[in-house]
VOFI-449959 format. One record per residue (C-alpha): residue in one letter; x, y, z. Coordinates in pm, whole numbers, padded with zeros to 5 digits, always signed. Example, Ala and Ser with C-alpha at 12.3 -4.5 7.8 and 13.67 -1.06 7.14 Angstrom:
residues 2
a+01230-00450+00780 s+01367-00106+00714 
***
This chain:
residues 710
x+01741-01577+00411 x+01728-01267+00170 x+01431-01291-00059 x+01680-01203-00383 x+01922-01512-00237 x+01639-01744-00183 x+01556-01699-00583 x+01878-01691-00680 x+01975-02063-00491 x+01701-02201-00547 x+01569-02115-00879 x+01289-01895-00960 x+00987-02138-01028 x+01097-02355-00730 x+01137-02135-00495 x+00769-01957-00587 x+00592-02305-00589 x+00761-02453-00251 x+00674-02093-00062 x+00334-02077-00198 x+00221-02409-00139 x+00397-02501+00159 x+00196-02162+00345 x-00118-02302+00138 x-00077-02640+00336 x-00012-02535+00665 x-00285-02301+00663 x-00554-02565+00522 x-00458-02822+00814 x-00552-02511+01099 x-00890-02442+00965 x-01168-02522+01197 x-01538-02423+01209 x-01601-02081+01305 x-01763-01970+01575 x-02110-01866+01577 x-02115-01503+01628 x-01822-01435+01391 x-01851-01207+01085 x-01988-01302+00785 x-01782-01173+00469 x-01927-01098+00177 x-01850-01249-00206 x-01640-00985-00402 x-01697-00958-00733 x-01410-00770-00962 x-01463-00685-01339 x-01074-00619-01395 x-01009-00916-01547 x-01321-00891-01777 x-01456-01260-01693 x-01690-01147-01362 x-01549-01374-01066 x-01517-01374-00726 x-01259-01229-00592 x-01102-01577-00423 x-01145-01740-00826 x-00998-01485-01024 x-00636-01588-01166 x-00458-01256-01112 x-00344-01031-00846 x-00606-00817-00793 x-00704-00571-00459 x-01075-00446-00455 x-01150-00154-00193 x-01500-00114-00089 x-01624+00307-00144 x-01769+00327+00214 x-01406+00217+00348 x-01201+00462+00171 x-01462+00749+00251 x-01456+00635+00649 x-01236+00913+00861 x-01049+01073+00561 x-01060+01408+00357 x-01173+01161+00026 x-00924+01403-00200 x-00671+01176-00253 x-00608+00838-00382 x-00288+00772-00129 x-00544+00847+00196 x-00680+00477+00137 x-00456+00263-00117 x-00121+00246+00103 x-00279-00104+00195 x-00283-00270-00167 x+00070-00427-00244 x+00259-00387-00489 x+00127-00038-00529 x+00355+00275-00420 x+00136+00532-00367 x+00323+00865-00255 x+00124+01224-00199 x+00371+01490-00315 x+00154+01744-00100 x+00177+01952-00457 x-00149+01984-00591 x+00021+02135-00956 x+00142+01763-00998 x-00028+01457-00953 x+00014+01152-00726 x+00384+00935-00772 x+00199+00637-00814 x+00396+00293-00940 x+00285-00048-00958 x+00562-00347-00902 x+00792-00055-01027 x+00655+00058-01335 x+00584+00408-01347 x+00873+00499-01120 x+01084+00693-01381 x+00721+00970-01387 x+00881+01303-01269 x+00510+01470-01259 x+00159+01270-01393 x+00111+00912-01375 x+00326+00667-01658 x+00355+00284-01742 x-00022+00287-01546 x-00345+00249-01713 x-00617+00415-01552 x-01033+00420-01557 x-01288+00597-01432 x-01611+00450-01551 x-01475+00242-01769 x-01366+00607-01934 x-00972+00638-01952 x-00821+00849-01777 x-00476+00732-01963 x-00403+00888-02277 x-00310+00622-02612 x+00067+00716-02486 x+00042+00595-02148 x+00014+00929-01973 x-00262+00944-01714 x-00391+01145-01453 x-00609+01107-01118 x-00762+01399-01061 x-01158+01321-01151 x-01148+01011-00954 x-01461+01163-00696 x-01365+00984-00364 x-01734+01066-00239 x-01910+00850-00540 x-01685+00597-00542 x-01862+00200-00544 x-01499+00083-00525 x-01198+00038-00625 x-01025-00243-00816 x-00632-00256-00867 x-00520-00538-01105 x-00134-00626-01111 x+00091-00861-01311 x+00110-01019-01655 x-00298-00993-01655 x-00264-00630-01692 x-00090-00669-02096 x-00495-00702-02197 x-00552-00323-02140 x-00268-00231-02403 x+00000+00028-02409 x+00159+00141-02090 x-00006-00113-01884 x+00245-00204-01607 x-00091-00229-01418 x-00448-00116-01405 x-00656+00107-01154 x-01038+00083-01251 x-01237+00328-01058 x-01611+00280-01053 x-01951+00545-00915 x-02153+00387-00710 x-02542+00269-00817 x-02813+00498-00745 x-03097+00324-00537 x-03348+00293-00314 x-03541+00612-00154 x-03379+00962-00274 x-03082+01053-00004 x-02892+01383+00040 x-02583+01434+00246 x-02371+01739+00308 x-02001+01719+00457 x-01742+01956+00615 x-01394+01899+00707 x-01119+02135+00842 x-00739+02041+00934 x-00372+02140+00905 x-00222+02416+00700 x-00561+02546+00593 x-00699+02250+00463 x-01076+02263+00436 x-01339+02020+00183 x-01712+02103+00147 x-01906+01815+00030 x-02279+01747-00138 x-02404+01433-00250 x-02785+01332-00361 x-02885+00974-00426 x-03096+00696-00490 x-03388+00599-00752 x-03719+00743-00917 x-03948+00630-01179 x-03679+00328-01226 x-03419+00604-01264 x-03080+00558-01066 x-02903+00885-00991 x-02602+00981-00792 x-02480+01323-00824 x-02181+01413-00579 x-01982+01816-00597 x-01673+01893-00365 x-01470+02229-00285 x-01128+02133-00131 x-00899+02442-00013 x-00548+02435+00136 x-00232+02680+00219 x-00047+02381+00145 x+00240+02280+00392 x+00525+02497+00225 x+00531+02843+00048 x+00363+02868-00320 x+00155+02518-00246 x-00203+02639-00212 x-00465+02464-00395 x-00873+02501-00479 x-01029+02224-00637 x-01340+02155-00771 x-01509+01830-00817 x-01824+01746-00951 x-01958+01412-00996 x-02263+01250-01171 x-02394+00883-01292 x-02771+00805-01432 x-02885+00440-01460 x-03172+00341-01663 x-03335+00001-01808 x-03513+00088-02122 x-03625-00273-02122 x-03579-00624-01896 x-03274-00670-02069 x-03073-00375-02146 x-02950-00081-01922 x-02830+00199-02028 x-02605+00415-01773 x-02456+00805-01811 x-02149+00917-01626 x-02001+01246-01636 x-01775+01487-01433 x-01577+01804-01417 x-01275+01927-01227 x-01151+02291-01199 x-00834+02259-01046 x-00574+02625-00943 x-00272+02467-00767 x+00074+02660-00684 x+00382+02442-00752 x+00628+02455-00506 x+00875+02216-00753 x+01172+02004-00555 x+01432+02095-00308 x+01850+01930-00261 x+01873+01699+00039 x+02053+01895+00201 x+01812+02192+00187 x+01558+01916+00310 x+01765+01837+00574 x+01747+02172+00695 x+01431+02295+00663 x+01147+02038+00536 x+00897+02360+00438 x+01168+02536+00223 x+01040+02665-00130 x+01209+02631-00475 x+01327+03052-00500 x+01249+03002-00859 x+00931+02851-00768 x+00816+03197-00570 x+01001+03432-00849 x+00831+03259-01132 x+00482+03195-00939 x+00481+02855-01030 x+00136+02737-01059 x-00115+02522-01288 x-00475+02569-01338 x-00672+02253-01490 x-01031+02250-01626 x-01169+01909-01742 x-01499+01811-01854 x-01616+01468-01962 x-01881+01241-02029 x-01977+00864-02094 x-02290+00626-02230 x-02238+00263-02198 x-02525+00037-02348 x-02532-00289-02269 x-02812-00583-02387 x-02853-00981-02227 x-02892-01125-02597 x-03012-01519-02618 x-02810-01806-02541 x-02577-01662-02253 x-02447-01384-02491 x-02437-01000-02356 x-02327-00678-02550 x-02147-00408-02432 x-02087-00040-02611 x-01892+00265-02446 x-01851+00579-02588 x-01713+00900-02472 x-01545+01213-02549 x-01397+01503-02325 x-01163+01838-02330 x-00885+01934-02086 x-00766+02251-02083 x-00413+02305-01870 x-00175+02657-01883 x+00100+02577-01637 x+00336+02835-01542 x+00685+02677-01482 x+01008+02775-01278 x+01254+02767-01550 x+01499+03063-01548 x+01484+03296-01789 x+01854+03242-01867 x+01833+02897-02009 x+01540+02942-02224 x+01697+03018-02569 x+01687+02703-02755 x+01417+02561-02468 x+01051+02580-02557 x+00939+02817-02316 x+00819+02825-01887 x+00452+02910-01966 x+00260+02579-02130 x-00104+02569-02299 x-00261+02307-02392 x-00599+02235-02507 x-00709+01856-02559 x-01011+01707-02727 x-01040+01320-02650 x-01286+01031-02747 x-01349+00708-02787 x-01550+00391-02782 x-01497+00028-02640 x-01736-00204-02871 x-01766-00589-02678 x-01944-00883-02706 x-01919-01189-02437 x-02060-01521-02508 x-02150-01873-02270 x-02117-02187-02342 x-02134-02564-02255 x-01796-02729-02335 x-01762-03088-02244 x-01821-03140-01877 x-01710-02785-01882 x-01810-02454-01972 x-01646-02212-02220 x-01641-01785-02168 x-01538-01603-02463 x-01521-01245-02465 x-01426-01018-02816 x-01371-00660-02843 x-01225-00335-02980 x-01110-00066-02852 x-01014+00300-02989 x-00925+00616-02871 x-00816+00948-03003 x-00679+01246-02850 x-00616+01600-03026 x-00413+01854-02838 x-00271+02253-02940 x+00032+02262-02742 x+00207+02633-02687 x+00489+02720-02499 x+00562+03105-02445 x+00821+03261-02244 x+00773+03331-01844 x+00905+03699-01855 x+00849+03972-02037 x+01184+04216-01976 x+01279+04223-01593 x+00878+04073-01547 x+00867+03707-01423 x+00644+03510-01371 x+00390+03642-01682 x+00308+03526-02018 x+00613+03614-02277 x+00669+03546-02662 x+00537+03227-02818 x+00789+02977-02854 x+00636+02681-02930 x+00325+02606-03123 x+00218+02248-03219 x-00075+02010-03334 x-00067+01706-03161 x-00269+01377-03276 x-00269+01026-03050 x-00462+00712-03151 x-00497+00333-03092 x-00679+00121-03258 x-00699-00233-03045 x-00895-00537-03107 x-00876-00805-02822 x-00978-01181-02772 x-01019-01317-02425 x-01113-01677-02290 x-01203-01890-01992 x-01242-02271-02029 x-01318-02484-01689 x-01190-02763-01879 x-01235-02977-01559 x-01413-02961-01239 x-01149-02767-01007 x-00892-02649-01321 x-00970-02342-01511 x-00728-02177-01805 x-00779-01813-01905 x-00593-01654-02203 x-00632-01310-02367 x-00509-01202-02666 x-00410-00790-02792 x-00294-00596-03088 x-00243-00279-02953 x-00138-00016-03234 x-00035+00332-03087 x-00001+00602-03324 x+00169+00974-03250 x+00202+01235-03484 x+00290+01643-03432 x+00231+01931-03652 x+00512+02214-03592 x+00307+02564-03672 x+00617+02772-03549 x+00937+02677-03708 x+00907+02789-04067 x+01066+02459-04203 x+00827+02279-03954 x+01141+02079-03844 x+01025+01941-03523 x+00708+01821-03709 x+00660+01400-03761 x+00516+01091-03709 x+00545+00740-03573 x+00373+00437-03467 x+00431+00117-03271 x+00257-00190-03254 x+00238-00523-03069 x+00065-00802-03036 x+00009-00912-02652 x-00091-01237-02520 x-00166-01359-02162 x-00222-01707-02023 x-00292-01861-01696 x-00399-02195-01530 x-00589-02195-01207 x-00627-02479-01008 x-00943-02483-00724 x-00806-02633-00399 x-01120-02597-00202 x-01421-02446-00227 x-01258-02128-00065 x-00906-02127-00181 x-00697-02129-00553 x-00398-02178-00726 x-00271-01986-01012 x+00011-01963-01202 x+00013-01664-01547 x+00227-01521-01785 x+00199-01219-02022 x+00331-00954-02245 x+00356-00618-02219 x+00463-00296-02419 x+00512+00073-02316 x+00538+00301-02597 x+00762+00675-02526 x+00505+00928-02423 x+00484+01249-02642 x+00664+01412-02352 x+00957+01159-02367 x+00972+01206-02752 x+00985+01602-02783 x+01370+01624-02745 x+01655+01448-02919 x+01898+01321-02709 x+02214+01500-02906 x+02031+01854-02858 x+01903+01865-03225 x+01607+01983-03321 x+01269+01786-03404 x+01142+01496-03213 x+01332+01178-03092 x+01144+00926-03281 x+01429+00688-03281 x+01269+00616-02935 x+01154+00240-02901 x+00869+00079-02701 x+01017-00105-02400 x+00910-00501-02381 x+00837-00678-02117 x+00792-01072-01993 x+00588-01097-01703 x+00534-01437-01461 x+00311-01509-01165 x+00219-01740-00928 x-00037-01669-00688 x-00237-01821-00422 x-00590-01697-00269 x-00803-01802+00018 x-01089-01726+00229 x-01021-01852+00564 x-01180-01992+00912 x-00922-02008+01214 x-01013-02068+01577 x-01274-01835+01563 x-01142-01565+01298 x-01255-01520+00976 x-01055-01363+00707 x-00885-01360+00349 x-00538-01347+00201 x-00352-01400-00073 x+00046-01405-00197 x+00212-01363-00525 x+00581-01417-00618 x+00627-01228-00962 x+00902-01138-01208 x+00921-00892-01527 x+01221-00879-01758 x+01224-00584-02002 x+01403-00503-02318 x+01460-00168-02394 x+01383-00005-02119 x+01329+00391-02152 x+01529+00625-01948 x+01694+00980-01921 x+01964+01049-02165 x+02019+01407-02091 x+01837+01624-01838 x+01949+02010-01840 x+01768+02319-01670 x+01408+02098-01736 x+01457+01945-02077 x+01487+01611-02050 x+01546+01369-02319 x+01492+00986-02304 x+01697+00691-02461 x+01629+00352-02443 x+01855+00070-02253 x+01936-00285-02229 x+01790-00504-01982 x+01587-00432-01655 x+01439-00672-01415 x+01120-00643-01139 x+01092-00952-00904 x+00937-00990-00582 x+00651-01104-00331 x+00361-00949-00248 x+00152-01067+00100 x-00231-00940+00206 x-00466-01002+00434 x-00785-00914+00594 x-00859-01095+00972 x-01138-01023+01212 x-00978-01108+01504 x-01312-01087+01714 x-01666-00970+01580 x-01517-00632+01669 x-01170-00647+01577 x-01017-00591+01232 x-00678-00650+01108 x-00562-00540+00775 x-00163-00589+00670 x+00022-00609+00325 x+00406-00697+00244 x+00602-00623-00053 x+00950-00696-00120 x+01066-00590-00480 x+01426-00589-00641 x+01371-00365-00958 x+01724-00329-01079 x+01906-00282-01446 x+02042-00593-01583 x+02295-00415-01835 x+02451-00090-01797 x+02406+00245-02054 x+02588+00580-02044 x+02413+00910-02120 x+02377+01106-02487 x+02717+01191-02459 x+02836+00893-02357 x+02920+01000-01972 x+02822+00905-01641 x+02761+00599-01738 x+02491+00345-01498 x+02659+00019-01427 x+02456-00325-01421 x+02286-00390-01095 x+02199-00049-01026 x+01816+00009-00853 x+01541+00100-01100 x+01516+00492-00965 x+01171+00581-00802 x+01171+00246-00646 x+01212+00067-00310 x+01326-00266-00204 x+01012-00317+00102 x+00711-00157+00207 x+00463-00289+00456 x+00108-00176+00603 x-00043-00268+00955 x-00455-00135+00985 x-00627-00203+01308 x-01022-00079+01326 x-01221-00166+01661 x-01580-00102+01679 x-01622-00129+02029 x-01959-00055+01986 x-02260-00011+01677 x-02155+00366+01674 x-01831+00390+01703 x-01521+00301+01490 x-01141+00340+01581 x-00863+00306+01399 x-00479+00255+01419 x-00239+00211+01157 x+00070+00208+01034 x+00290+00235+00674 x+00627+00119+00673 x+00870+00221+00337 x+01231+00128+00260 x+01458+00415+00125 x+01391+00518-00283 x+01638+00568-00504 x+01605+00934-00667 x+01840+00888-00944 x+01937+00640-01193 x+02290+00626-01013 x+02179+00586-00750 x+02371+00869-00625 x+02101+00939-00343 x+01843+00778-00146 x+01549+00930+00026 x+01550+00819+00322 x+01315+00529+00423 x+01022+00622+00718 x+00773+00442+00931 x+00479+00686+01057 x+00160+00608+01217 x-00218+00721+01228 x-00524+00757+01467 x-00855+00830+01384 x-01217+00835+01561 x-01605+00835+01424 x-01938+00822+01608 x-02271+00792+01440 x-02562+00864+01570 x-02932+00779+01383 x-03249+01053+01492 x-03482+00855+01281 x-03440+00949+00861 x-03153+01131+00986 x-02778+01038+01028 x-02495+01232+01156 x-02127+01108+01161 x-01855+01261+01344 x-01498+01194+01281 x-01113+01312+01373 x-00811+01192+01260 x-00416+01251+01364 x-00165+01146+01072 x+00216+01121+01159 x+00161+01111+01513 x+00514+01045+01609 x+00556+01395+01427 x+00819+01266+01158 x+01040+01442+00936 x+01024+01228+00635 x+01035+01283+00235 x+00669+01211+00126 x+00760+01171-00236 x+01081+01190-00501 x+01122+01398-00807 x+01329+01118-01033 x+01657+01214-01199 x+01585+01541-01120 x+01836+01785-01288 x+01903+02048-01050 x+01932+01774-00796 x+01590+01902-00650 x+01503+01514-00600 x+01249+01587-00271 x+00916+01695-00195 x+00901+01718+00174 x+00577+01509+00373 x+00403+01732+00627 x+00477+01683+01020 x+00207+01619+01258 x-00164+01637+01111 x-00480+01676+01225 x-00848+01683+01079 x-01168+01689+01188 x-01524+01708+01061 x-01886+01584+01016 x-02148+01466+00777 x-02532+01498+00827 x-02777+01244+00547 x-03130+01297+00541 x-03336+00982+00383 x-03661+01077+00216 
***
C-alpha cells in the first residue's frame, strides 16, 4: 500500500509506531552471535545534538560520514560526490561552479534558485549560514575533513533561523609523526585537482594544513571553473585541562555561469548554453577568507566551558545574463558585494547525579553579525555587453541574531532518557539605500521566536533505541527574498513573514548481529506542517519577489543501513519517500495563476534511494559499485513540469601499495556508466522557463596520491 494511504487510513502516530516497532521486533528475534572473523565496528560519536552520544543513543536522525570514506576514489570538490547516501538529504550537482550545490533536507530548501536556504550550515563550528538563512558550501575542504555529521528533524529548531536541518562539517586532528601527501587527478571535460596536505603533531602542537587547485572546461559552453582551496587547523593544550584549537581557510573561486535551459532545448541537446549566458559572459568570481579560536576548559564537578569566536570577509562581483532591455526599473546584471562577518558562541555544560539518574544541562548564546556594501551596475555600456555599466544600486546592509539557548538530558530511569532544548532566536535585517535620493528602498525589520524541542528515548537493548521528538522551527525571508515588493513598488517587502513550522519524529536505531553480518540501521517516519510558507509572487526577466502562503506539509520515511555481508563485503543503502505538498492554495501578486491545494512543494521529489557495494578482495585493493535512484522533481510551483526522474550507476577501483614510510594509492572511477541523459539539477520557478541544468554523460577520472611519514 502507498506510503501517503497507509498514513492517511491508519492515522499518523499509529501507523509510525506499528511500522517501527513491528521491523524493531522481527529484527531482535534473528540476532545471533557473530561469527568470529567478522568486522568489528567502531562507536560513533556525533556532537550535532550538543549532548556527546553514540551514534545508536542519540534521539534524532542523524547520518555521520567518516573523512577517509568520502576522500576514497573521488575528486573531494564536491559535497554531492559522497552524501547521495544520507536520507532525507537531496543533494544535486548543478555542474555550474557560479552557483552552489541544490541541496534540501526533508524538502526544505527546495524553493533556493542559486545558494543554499532553509539549511544551516558549519564548518568548524564557524557558520557558513548567514543570520538570514543563506548559506554556502564552498570552504568545506573535502581533503581535511574528520567527518561529516547531518542532523534532520524537529532536533534541528536548536540551531535557530532557517534550520530545516543542519550540516556540521569538522577538520580532522593533527597527530602523531609529521605526514605530507601530494595528489593529482585528471577526468572528463578538462577536469583536473592538485592536492597538498601536511600533518600530524610537534612539541604537543597538532597541525593539519591542506591547499587544492581544481580546474575544469565544464560540460557545456561558458562553465569553466578554477578554484582554490586552502585549509588549516592548529590544536594546542595550554594546560591538562584546556585546549585551545585555530581553524582558518580561504577560497578563490572564477566560475562561468552557464544559467538554465527550456525542456525542450534539453531535450535536444543536453550541452546547450543560455545565448544570453555567452553574450553577457556570465561568470562569478568569489574570494573568502576566514578564521576561528575556540577555547574550551574541564572546570570541577563535571562542568566544561566552551568559547568560539570568529570573523571573516567575502568578496563576490557576479556578472549576470539579464538583457539589457529589461533593466530600467531592475537593479542592474553586474553585482558587488563586499561582506564583513563575526561572531561568537559562549557555552557552558554541566553533570550531574539526579536520583538513580543523571542530569546534562547545557546553556549558551549565540550571536552573529554580518555587514555587506551591495552594488548593482549595469552589464553594458552602449552596444558593449557583458562589462561593467552605470551604478544602479548602492546599499548598506546589516544582519544580526542574538540567541540564547537551554538544552537538557535527564536519564530519569535506567533504559528511558528525555532531552529538551529550548531557543529564542531574534533575527534582525536592516538596509541603508545610498542611491535613491529619498533613500526609499531603505528599512528595517526583525523577527523573533522562541523554539522548543522535546524527545523521549527509550533503550531496548544495549545496541538498539527508541525515540519519539517534536520541535519548532522558524525561517525568516532572506535579504534576497525581501528586496522586491510584490506589486512592483519600490523599497523592500518587509510585509514578508517568517514561515512556522511543527515538526514530529519517531525513530528507531540499532546496531546489529545476523548470521554472521554485522551492521547498523535506523528508520524515521516524520511530518512538518508549516504556516506561512514563503514563495514566489512574481518572477519577471530575474526579479523575483516572494509572498507568503497558507499551509504546507512534509511527511515521510526515511530507511539506512550499513551491512558487512562478509569480512570483505560492504553494503550501504538508504530509502526516502517524502510527500511535500501545499495544504491551501494562493494566487500570485496579481492575483493570477493561482496554485491549487495539493500541489507538490517545487524542488522536491516523492522517492529517492541509494545502493553502495565496496569489496576489498584483498588488503590493497578496494572496489566499488553503486547506484542512486531519484523520482521526477517538480520545477515549478504548478507543477507545470517535471524533470524527469533517473537511475545511473558508478564503478570505481584503488590499489595501495606501502614501500616502507611511503604510501602510494591509485584510483579510477566511471560515473554514469549506462551513459544517461538525465537533468542533474532544477532551477525552481524559473521565469524564462529555463528550469534545467543538464548532468554530464559518461565520466571518467583517474589519479594518484603519494604520503611520506617522517
Amino acid at each position: 500500500m502507498h506510503f501517503s494511504r497507509l498514513c492517511a487510513l491508519a492515522g499518523w502516530p499509529m501507523a509510525a509506531a506499528s511500522l517501527l516497532l513491528l521491523t524493531q521486533t522481527t529484527l531482535a528475534q534473528e540476532v545471533t552471535a557473530a561469527e568470529p572473523d567478522a568486522p568489528q565496528l567502531g562507536e560513533v560519536t556525533v556532537h550535532s545534538t550538543w549532548q556527546e552520544t553514540t551514534l545508536e543513543q542519540t534521539p534524532a536522525s542523524v547520518s555521520e560520514l567518516d573523512g577517509e570514506r568520502m576522500r576514497d576514489r573521488q575528486w573531494q570538490v564536491n559535497l554531492s560526490e559522497a552524501l547521495g547516501s544520507v536520507p532525507g538529504l537531496l543533494l544535486q550537482n548543478r555542474q555550474n561552479y557560479a552557483q552552489d550545490l541544490q541541496l534540501s533536507m526533508r524538502g526544505f530548501g527546495a524553493r533556493s534558485t542559486f545558494g543554499v536556504r532553509g539549511i544551516q550550515i558549519y564548518v568548524d563550528g564557524i557558520p557558513a549560514t548567514m543570520p538570514d538563512g543563506q548559506g554556502q558550501t564552498s570552504n568545506i575542504d573535502i581533503a581535511s575533513l574528520e567527518r561529516i555529521e547531518v542532523l534532520r528533524g524537529p532536533y534541528s529548531a536548536l540551531y535557530g533561523n532557517a534550520s530545516g536541518g543542519v550540516i556540521n562539517a569538522y577538520t580532522e586532528h593533527g597527530e602523531g609523526t609529521p605526514r605530507v601527501e601530494s595528489s593529482f587527478a585528471l577526468g572528463s571535460n578538462g577536469q583536473k585537482r592538485l592536492g597538498l596536505k601536511a600533518s600530524g603533531e610537534a612539541g604537543g602542537i597538532g597541525y593539519v594544513l591542506s591547499a587544492s587547485r581544481f580546474l575544469t572546461d565544464g560540460y557545456r559552453a561558458q562553465s569553466a571553473a578554477d578554484k582554490n582551496l586552502f585549509n588549516a587547523r592548529i590544536d594546542l593544550k595550554p594546560d591538562e585541562y584546556s585546549l585551545l584549537t585555530l581553524v582558518a581557510n580561504h577560497v578563490d573561486l572564477h566560475a562561468q555561469d552557464p544559467g538554465g535551459i527550456s525542456p525542450e532545448d534539453w531535450a535536444k541537446d543536453p550541452r546547450k548554453t543560455t545565448p544570453n549566458a555567452l553574450l553577457y559572459n556570465s561568470h562569478k568570481n568569489i574570494k573568502q577568507t576566514q578564521a576561528g579560536l575556540t577555547y574550551k576548559r574541564q572546570l570541577d564537578g563535571g562542568q566544561a566551558l566552551r568559547l568560539m569566536v570568529y570573523a571573516g570577509q567575502r568578496e563576490i562581483s557576479q556578472f549576470q545574463a539579464t538583457p539589457k532591455d529589461s533593466q530600467p526599473g531592475f537593479k542592474g546584471g553586474v553585482i558587488g558585494l563586499l561582506r564583513d562577518y563575526g561572531g561568537l558562541d559562549a557555552r557552558w555544560s554541566g553533570k550531574y547525579e539526579l536520583g538513580t539518574g543523571s542530569l546534562n544541562l547545557i546553556a549558551g548564546l549565540s550571536a552573529n553579525t554580518v555587514k555587506e556594501d551591495r552594488q548593482g551596475y549595469k552589464n553594458f555600456v552602449g552596444n558593449q555587453l557583458g562589462v561593467v555599466g552605470a551604478l544602479v544600486r548602492d546599499e548598506r546592509n546589516t544582519l544580526s541574531n542574538i540567541d540564547p539557548y537551554l538544552q537538557a538530558s535527564w536519564a530519569f530511569a535506567p533504559s528511558w532518557k528525555l532531552d529538551a532544548g529550548l531557543r529564542w532566536s531574534n533575527v534582525q535585517f536592516q538596509s541603508h539605500d545610498h542611491f535613491l535620493a529619498d533613500g526609499n528602498d531603505s528599512g528595517s525589520t526583525g523577527f523573533h521566536k522562541l523554539l522548543p524541542v522535546i524527545s523521549l528515548q527509550h533503550q531496548l537493548s544495549q545496541d538498539s533505541s527508541l525515540y519519539a521528538s517534536l520541535g519548532r522551527g522558524f525561517e525568516t525571508p532572506t535579504f534576497n527574498e525581501i528586496s522586491y515588493r510584490p506589486d512592483g513598488s519600490s523599497g523592500l517587502n518587509l510585509g514578508l513573514q517568517p514561515a512556522v513550522s511543527t515538526s514530529a519524529e519517531l525513530g528507531i536505531k540499532q546496531r546489529f548481529t545476523l548470521a554472521g553480518m554485522r551492521g547498523d540501521w535506523s528508520a524515521a517516519l516524520f511530518q512538518t506542517r508549516t504556516e506561512d510558507e514563503i514563495v514566489v509572487a512574481s518572477n519577471d526577466n530575474g526579479r523575483t519577489s516572494y509572498r507568503n502562503a497558507g499551509q504546507t506539509r512534509r511527511r515521510g520515511m526515511e530507511l539506512s543501513s550499513t551491512t558487512w555481508i562478509t569480512p570483505q563485503l560492504r553494503l550501504n543503502a538508504a530509502l526516502t519517500l517524502l510527500d511535500a505538498s501545499l495544504r491551501s492554495g494562493y494566487c500570485n501578486a496579481k492575483g493570477q495563476d493561482c496554485i491549487p491545494a495539493g500541489k507538490r512543494l517545487a524542488g522536491t521529489s516523492r522517492n529517492q534511494g541509494y545502493l553502495g557495494l565496496d569489496w576489498f578482495p584483498a588488503p590493497e585493493w578496494r572496489l566499488g559499485l553503486d547506484w542512486r535512484q531519484l523520482g521526477r522533481i517538480a520545477a515549478d510551483d504548478a507543477n507545470s513540469v517535471y524533470a524527469p526522474g533517473f537511475g545511473v550507476a558508478s564503478l570505481s577501483a584503488s590499489y595501495t601499495q606501502r614501500l616502507g614510510a611511503w604510501k602510494l594509492n591509485t584510483f579510477a572511477r566511471f560515473d554514469n556508466l549506462g551513459d544517461k541523459n538525465y537533468v542533474g539539477s532544477v532551477i525552481v520557478n524559473e521565469g524564462n522557463k529555463r528550469f534545467y541544468e543538464a548532468a554530464p554523460g559518461r565520466q571518467w577520472m583517474a589519479g594518484a596520491s603519494l604520503s611520506y611519514q617522517f
